[in-house]
C-alpha positions in Angstrom: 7.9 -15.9 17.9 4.2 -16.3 19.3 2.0 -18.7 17.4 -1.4 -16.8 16.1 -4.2 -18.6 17.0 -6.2 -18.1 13.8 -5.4 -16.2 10.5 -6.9 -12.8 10.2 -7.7 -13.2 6.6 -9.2 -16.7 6.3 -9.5 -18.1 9.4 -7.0 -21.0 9.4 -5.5 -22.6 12.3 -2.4 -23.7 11.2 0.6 -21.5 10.4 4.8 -22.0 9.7 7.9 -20.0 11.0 9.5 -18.6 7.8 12.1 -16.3 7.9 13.7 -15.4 11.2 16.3 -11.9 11.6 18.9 -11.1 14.4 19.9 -7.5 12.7 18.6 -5.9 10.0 19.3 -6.6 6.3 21.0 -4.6 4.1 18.7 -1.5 2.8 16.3 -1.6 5.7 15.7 1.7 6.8 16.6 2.4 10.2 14.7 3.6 13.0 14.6 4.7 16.6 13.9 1.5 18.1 13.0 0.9 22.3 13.7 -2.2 22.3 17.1 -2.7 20.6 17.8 -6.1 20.6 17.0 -6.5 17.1 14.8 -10.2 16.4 11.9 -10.4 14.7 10.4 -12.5 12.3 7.6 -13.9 9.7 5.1 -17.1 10.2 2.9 -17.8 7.5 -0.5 -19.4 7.4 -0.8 -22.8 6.3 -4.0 -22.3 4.1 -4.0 -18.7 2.7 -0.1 -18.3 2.6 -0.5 -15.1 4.1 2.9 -14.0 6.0 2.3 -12.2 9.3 5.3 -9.9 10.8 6.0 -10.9 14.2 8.7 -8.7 16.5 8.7 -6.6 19.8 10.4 -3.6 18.7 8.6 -0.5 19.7 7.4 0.5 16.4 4.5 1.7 17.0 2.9 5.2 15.2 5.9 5.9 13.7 4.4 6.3 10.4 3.6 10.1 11.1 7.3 11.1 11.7 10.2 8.9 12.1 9.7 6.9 9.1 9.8 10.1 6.9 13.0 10.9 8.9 14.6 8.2 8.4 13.1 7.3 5.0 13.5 10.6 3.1 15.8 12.7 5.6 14.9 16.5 4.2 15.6 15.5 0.9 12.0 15.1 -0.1 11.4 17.6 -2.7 14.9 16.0 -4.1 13.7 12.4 -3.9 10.4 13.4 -5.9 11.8 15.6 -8.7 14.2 12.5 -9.0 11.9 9.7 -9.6 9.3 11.9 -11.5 12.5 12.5 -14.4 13.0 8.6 -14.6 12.4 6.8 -17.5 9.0 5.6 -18.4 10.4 2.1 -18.5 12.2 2.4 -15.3 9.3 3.8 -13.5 6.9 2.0 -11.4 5.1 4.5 -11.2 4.1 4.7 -14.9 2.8 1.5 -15.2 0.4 2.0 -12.4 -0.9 4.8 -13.9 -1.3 3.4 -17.6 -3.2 0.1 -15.5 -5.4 2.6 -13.7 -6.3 4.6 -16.9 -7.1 1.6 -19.2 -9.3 0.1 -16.4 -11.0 3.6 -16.1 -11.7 3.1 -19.7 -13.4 -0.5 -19.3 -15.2 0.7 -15.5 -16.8 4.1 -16.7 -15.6 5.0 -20.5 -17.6 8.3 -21.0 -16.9 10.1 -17.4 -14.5 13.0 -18.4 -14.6 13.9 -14.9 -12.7 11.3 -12.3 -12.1 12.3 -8.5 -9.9 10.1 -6.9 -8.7 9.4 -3.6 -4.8 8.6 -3.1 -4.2 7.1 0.8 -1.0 7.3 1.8 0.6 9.8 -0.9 4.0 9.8 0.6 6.0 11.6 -1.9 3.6 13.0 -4.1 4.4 10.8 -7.4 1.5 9.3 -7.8 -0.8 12.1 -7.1 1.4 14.0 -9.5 1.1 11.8 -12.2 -3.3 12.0 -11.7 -2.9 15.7 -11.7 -1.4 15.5 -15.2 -3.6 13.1 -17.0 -6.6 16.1 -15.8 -8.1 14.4 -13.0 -9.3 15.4 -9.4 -7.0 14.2 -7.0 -6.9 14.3 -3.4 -4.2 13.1 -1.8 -4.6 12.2 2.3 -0.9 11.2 4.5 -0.3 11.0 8.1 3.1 13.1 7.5 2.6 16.8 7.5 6.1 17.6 5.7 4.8 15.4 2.7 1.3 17.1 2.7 3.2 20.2 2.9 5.2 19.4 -0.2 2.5 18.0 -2.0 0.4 21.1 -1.8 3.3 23.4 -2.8 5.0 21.1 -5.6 1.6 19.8 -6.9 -0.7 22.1 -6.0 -3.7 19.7 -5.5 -6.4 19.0 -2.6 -4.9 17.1 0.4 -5.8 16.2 3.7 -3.1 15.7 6.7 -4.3 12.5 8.9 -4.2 9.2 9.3 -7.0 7.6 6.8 -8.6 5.9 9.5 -9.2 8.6 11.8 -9.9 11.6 9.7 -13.5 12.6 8.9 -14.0 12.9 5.1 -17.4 12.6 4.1 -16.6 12.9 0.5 -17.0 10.2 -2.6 -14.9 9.2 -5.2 -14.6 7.7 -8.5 -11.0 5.9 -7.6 -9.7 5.4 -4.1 -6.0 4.1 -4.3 -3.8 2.2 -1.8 -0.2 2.3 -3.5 2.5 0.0 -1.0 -0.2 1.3 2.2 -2.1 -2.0 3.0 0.9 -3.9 4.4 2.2 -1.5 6.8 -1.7 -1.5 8.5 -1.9 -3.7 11.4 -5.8 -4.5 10.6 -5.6 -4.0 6.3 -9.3 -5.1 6.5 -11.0 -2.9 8.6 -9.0 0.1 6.4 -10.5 -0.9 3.2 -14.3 -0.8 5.2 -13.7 2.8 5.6 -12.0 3.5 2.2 -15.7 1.7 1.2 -17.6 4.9 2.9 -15.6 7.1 0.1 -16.6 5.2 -2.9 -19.1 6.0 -5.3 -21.5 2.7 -5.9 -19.8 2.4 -9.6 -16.6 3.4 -8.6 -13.1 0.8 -8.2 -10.9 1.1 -5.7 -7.0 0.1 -6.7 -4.6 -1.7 -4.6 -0.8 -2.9 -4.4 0.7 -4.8 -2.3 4.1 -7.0 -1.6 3.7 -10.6 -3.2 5.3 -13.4 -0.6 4.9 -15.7 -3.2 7.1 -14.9 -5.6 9.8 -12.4 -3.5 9.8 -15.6 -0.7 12.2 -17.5 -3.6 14.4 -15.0 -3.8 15.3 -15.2 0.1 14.9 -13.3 3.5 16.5 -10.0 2.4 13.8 -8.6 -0.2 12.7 -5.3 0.7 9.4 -7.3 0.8 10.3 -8.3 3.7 11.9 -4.9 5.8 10.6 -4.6 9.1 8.1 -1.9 8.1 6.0 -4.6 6.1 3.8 -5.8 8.6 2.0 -8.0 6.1 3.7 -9.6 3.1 0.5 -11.0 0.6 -0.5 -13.7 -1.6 -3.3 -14.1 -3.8 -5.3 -15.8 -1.9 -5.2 -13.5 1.1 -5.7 -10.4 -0.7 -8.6 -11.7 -1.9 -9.6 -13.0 1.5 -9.2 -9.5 2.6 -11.5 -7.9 0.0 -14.3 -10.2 1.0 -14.2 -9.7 4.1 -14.5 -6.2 4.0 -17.5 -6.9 1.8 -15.5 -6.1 -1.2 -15.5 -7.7 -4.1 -12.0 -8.7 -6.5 -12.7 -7.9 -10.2 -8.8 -8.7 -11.5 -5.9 -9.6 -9.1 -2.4 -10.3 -10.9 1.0 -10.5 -10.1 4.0 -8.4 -11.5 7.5 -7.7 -11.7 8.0 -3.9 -11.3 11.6 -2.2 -13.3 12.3 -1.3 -9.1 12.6 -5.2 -8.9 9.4 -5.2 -6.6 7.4 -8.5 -6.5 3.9 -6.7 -6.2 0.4 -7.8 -6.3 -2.3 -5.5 -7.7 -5.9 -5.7 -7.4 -8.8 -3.8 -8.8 -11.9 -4.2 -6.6 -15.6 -2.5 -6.4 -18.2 -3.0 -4.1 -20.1 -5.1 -6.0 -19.4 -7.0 -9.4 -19.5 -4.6 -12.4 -20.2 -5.7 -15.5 -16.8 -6.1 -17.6 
């Protein structure tokens, strides 16, 4: 494993090997690899505790295709009408939506009209779940079977791209990055663009894998499957904001019912007045 030479998020020079993998752990979704000698592996920085993926595998764009292959097979419309029957309190999902409505609440209480912005729909859950608490949803993926489905099943706006090289002049209320930001190899210089697409009172919401607390459960988290090219903690997701001239109005740590260590943040892009 190569030793970075400074931390993307906060600049420190001095960094740790952490966990180390000769063949993938059980649940890791498998891809087409080039290189097939499986080894790869995480290093962390010594300051912001951020954990940075490290491997030679041959991985790269395979967002648009192979990882729908091999994550969801043709079974999509099966794997969404699945997880949108669960169980309010065995859904992830539902939680993020009752954290995102309640902060709508605090942010802007008398709009009646929100538009928001969900990169990296995947499914459709999420952008299903907008749709039925009455707001305007887009929803934007690099996959044009899930954009299909989503359009068909849910019947709202979408846009087939990936975020960072679409044109989309439009604003929003709410721009949300739900499990995107730590499969991005430059997280930062995504949430400057998602800043172009935000109206100057609106939030943007964010989750992401927490390192701190999945790291003490060992190496073979889904936190840490091969597709997580970034695994956060606190500190570096608020690193990240700031650098992208954002600014962190609540960042906390949970345990979803999925068993996911996640980090969520609620940012703006300035400081509004709670």
């Amino acid at each position: 494993m190569k030793k970075k030479f400074s931390c993307n998020f906060c600049n420190g020079k001095s960094f740790s090997i952490q966990f180390k993998y000769n063949s993938p752990p059980v649940g890791e979704t498998k891809f087409e690899l080039k290189n097939q000698d499986y080894k790869r592996g995480y290093f962390s920085c010594n300051f912001c505790g951020h954990w940075f993926l490290e491997h030679e595998l041959g991985m790269k764009n395979f967002y648009t295709k192979e990882y729908t292959d091999s994550t969801y097979s043709d079974k999509i419309s099966e794997i969404f009408e699945k997880i949108i029957s669960m169980p309010s309190e065995k859904s992830d999902n539902y939680g993020r939506i009752k954290r995102i409505k309640e902060f709508k609440e605090i942010i802007f209480p008398n709009k009646k009209t929100v538009d928001l912005l969900d990169v990296g729909s995947g499914l459709g859950v999420f952008p299903y779940s907008v749709k039925n608490i009455g707001w305007n949803c887009t929803a934007i993926d690099p996959d044009e079977r899930s954009i299909a489905h989503i359009k068909k099943r849910i019947g709202i706006q979408t846009i087939h791209g990936e975020f960072t090289k679409v044109k989309n002049t439009n604003k929003y209320n709410v721009i949300t990055l739900n499990k995107v930001l730590e499969h991005v190899i430059d997280p930062t210089a995504m949430l400057i663009k998602v800043k172009n697409n935000l109206h100057n009172d609106g939030f943007i919401y964010v989750e992401v894998p927490d390192v701190e607390e999945a790291s003490k459960e060992g190496k073979n988290r889904e936190e840490f499957f091969i597709d997580h090219v970034h695994v956060f903690s606190k500190l570096s997701l608020i690193f990240m904001c700031k650098n992208a001239g954002l600014q962190t109005i609540r960042v906390e740590r949970i345990k979803e019912p999925s068993g996911k260590f996640t980090l969520f943040a609620f940012i703006s892009l300035q400081m509004n007045k709670i």
